[in-house]
N, CA, C and O atoms as CSV, one atom per row, in Angstrom:
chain,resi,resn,atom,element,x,y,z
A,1,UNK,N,N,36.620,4.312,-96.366
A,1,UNK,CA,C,38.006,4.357,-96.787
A,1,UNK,C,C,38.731,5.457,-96.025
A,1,UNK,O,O,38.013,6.403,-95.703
A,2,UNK,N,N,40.071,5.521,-95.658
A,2,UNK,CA,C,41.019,6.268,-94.596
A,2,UNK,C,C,41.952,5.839,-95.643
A,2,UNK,O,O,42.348,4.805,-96.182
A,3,UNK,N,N,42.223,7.905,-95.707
A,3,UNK,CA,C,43.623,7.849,-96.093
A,3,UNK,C,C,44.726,7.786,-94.922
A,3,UNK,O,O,44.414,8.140,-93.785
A,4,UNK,N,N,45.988,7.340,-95.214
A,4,UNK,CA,C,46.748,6.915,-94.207
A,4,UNK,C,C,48.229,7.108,-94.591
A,4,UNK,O,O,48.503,6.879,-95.769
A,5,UNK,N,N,49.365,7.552,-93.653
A,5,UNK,CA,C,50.441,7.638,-94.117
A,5,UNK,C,C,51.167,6.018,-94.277
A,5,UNK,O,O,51.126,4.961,-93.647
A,6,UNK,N,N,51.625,6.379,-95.126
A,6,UNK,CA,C,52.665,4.317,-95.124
A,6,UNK,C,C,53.414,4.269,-94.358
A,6,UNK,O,O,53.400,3.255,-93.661
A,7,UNK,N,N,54.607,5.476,-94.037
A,7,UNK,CA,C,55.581,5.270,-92.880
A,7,UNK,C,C,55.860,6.696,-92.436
A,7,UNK,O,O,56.256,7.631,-93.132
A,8,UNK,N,N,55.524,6.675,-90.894
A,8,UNK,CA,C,55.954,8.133,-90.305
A,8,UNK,C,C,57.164,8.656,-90.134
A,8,UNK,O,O,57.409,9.862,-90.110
A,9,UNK,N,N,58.148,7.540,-89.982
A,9,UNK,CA,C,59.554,7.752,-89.983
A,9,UNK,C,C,60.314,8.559,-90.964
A,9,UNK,O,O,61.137,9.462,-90.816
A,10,UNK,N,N,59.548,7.681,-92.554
A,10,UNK,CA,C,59.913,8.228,-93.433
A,10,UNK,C,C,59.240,9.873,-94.407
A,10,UNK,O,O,59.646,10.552,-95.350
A,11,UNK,N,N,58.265,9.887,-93.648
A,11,UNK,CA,C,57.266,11.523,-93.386
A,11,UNK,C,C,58.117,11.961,-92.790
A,11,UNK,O,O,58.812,12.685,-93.503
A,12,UNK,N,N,58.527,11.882,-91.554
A,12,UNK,CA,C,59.296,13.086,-91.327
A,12,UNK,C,C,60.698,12.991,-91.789
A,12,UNK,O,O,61.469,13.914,-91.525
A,13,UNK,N,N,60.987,12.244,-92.271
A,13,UNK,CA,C,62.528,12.005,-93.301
A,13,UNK,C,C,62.611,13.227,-94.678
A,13,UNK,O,O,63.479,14.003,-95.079
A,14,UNK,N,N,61.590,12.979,-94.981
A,14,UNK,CA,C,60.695,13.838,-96.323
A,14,UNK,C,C,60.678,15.191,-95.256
A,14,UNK,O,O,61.725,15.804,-95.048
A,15,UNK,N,N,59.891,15.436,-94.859
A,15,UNK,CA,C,60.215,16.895,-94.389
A,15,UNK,C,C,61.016,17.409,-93.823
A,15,UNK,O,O,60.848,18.607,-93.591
A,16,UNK,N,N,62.163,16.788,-93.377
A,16,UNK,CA,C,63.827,17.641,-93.280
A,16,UNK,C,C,64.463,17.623,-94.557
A,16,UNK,O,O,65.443,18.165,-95.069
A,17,UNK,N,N,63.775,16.998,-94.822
A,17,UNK,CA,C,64.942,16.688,-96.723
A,17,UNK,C,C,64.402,18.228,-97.328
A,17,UNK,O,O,65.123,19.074,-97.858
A,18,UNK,N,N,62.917,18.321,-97.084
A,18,UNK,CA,C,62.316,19.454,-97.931
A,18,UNK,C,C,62.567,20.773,-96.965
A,18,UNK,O,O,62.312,21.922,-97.326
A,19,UNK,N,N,62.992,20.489,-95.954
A,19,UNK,CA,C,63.225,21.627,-95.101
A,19,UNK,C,C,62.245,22.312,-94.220
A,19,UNK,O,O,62.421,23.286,-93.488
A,20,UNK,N,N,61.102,21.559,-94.452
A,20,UNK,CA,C,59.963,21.998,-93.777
A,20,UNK,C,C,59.935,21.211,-92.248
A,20,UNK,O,O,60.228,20.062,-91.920
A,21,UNK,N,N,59.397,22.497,-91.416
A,21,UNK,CA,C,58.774,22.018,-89.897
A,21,UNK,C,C,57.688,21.760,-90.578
A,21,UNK,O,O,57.510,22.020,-91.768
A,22,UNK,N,N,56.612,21.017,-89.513
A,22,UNK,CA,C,55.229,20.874,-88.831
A,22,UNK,C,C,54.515,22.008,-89.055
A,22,UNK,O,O,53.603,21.942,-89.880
A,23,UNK,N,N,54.670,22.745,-88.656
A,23,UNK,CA,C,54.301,24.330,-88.926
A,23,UNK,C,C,54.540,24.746,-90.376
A,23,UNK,O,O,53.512,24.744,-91.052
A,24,UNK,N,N,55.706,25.118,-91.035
A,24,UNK,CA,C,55.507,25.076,-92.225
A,24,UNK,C,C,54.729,24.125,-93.132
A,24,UNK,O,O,54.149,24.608,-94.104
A,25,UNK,N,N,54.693,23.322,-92.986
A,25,UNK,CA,C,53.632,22.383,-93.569
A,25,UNK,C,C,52.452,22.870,-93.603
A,25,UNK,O,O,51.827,23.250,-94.593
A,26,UNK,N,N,52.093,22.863,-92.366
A,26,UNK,CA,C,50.338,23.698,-92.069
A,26,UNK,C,C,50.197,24.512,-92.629
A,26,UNK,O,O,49.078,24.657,-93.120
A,27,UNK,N,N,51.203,25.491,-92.883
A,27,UNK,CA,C,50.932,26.927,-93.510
A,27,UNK,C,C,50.889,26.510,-94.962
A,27,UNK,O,O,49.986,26.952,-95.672
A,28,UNK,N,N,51.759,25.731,-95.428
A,28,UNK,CA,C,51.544,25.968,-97.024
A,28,UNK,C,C,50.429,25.178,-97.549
A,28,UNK,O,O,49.803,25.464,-98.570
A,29,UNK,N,N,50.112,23.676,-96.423
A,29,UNK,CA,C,49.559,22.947,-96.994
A,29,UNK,C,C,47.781,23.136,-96.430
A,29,UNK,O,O,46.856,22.327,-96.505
A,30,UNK,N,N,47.836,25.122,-95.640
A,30,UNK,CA,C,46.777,25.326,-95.726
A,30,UNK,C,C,45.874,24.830,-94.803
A,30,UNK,O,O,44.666,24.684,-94.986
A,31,UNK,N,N,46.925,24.408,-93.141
A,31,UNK,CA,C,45.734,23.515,-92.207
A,31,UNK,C,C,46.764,23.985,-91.259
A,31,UNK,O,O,47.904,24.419,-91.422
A,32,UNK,N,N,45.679,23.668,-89.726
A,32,UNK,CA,C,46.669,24.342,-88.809
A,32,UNK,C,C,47.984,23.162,-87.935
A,32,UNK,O,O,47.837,21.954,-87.749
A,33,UNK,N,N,49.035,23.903,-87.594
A,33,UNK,CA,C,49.615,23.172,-87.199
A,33,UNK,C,C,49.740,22.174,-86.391
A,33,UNK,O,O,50.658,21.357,-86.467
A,34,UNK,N,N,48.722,22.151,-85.449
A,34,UNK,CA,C,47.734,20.946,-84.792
A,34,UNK,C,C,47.417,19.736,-85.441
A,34,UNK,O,O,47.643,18.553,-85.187
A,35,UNK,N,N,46.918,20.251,-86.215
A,35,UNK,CA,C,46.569,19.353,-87.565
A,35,UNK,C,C,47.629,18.609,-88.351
A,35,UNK,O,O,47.416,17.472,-88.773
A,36,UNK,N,N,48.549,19.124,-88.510
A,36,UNK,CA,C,50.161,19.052,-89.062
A,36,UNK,C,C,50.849,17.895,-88.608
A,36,UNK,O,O,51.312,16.950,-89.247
A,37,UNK,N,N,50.832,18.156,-87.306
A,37,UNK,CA,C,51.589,17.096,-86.398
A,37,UNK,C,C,50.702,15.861,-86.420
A,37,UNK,O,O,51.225,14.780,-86.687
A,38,UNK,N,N,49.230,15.945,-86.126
A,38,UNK,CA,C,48.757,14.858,-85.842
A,38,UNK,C,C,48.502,14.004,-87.264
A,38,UNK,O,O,48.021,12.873,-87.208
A,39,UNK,N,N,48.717,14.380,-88.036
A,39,UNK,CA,C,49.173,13.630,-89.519
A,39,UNK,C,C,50.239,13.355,-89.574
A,39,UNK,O,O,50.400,12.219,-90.019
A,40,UNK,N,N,51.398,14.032,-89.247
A,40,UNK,CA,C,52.428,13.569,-88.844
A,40,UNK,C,C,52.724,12.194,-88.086
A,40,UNK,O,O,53.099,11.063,-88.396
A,41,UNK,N,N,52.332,12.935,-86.847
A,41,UNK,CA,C,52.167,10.996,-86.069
A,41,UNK,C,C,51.222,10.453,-85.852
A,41,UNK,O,O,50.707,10.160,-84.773
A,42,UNK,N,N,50.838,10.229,-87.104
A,42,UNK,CA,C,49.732,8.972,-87.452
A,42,UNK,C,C,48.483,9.252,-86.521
A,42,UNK,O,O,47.864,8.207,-86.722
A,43,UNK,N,N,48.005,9.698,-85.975
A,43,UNK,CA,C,46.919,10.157,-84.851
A,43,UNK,C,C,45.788,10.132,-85.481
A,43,UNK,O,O,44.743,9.557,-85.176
A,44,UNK,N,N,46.190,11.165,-86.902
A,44,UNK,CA,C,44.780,11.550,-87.269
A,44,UNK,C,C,44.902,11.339,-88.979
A,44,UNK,O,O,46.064,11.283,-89.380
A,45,UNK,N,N,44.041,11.241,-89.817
A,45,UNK,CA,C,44.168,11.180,-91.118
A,45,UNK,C,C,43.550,12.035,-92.072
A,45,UNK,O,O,42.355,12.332,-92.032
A,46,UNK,N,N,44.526,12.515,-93.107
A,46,UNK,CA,C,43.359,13.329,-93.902
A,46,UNK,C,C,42.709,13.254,-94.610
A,46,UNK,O,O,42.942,12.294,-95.344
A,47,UNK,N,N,41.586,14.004,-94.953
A,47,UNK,CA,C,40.862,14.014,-96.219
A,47,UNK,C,C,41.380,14.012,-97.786
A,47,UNK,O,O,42.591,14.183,-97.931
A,48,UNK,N,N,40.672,13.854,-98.835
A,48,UNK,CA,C,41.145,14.079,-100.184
A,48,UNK,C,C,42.192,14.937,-100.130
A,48,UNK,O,O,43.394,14.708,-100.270
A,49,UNK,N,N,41.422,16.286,-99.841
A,49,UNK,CA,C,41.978,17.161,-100.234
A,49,UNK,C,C,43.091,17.842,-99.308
A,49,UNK,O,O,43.799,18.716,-99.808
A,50,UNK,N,N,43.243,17.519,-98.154
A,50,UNK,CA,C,44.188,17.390,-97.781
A,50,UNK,C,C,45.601,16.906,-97.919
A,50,UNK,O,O,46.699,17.443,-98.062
A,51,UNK,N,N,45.159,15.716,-97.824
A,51,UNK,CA,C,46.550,15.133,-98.564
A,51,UNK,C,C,47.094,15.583,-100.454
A,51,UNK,O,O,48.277,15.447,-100.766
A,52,UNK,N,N,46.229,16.003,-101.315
A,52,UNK,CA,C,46.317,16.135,-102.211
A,52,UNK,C,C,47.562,17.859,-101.938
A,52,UNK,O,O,48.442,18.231,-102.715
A,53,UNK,N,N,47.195,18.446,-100.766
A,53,UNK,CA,C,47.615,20.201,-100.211
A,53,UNK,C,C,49.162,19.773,-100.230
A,53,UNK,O,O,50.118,20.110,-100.927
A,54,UNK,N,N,48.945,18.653,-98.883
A,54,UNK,CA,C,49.959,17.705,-98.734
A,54,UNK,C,C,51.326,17.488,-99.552
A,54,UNK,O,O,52.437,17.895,-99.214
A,55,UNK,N,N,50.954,16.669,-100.838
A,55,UNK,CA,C,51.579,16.309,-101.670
A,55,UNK,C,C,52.223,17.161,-102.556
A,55,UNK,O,O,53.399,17.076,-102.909
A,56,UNK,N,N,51.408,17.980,-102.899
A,56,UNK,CA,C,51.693,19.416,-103.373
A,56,UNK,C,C,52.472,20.085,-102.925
A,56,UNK,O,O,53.288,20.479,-103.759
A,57,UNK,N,N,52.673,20.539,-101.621
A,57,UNK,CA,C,53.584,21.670,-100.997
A,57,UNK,C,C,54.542,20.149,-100.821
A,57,UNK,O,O,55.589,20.672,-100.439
A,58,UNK,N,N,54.797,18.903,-100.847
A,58,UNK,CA,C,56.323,18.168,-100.442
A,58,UNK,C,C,56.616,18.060,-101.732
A,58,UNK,O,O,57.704,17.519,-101.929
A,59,UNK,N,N,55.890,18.460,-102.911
A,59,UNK,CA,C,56.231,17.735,-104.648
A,59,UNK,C,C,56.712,16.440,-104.902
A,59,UNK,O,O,57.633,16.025,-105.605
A,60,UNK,N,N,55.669,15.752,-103.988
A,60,UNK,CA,C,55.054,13.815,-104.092
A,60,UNK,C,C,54.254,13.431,-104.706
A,60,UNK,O,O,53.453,14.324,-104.983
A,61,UNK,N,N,54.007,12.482,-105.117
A,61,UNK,CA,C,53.333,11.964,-105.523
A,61,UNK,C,C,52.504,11.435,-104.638
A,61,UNK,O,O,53.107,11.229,-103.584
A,62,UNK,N,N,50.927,10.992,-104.576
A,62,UNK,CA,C,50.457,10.715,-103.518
A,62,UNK,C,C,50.736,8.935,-102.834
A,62,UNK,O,O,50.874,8.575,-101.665
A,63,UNK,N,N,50.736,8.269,-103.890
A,63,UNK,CA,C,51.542,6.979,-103.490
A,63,UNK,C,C,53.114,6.903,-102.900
A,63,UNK,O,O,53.565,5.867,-102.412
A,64,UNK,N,N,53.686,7.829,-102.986
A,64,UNK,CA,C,55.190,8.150,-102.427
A,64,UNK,C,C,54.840,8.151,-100.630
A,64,UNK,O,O,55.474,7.330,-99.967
A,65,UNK,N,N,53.848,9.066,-99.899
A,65,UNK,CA,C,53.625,9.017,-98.278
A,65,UNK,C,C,52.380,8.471,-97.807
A,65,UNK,O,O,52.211,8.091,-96.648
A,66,UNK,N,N,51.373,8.429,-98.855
A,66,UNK,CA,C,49.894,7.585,-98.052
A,66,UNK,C,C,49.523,6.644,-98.965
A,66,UNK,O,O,49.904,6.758,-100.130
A,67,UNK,N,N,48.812,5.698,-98.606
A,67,UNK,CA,C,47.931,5.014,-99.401
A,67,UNK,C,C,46.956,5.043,-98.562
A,67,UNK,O,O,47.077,5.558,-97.450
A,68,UNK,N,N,45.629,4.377,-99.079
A,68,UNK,CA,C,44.014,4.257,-99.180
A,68,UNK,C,C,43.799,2.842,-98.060
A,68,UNK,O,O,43.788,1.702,-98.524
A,69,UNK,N,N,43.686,3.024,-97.019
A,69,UNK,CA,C,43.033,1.528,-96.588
A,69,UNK,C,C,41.358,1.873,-96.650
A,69,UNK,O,O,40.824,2.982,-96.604
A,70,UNK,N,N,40.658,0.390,-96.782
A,70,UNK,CA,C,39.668,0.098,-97.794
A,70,UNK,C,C,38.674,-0.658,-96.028
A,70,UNK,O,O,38.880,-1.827,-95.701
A,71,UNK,N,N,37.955,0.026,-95.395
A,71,UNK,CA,C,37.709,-0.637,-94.205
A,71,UNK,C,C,36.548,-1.635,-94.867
A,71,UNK,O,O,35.845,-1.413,-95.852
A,72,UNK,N,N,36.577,-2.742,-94.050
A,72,UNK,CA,C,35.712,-4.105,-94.463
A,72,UNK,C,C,34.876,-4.161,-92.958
A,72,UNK,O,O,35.190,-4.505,-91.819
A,73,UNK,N,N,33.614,-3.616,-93.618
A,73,UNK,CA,C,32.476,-4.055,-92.480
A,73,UNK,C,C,31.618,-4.905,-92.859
A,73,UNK,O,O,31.144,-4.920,-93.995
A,74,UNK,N,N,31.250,-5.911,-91.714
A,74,UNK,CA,C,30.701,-7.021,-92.139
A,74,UNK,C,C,29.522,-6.894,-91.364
A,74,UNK,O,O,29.479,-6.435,-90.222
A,75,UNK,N,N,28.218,-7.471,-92.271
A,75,UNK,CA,C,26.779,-7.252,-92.390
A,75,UNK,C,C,26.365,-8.397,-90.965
A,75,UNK,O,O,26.595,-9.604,-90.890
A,76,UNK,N,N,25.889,-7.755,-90.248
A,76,UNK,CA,C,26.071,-9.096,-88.984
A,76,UNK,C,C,23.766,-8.507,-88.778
A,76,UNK,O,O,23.042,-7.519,-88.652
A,77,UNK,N,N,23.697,-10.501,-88.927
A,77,UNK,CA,C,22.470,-10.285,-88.736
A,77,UNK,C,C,21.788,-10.759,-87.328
A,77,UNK,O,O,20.590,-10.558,-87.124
């Protein structure tokens, strides 16, 4: 399972609204700003507890910027 943002457009819509850079993000949400961006544009995805840092420092809900895709691997004999 990969957590995943739903829409990046609207991620970074959410963080001018909240006033936060990329960088501020990292800092509050406790990861480096490298890290920041590439969640940002979809590159890279975070963990639980990441996104949970996430949600927290934007005061979202976690269904409001990511949902859960569910990967389907198939048993090949």
């Amino acid at each position: 399972m990969k957590i995943m943002l739903k829409d990046i457009e609207k991620f970074h819509e959410l963080l001018l609204r909240k006033g936060f850079t990329k960088r501020e993000l990292g800092r509050k949400a406790r990861i480096s700003e490298v890290y920041a961006q590439q969640i940002a544009k979809g590159e890279r995805n975070p963990g639980a507890k990441v996104a949970k840092r996430i949600c927290q420092s934007l005061e979202v809900e976690f269904d409001e910027i990511f949902f859960i895709r569910i990967a389907c691997k198939s048993k090949q004999f």
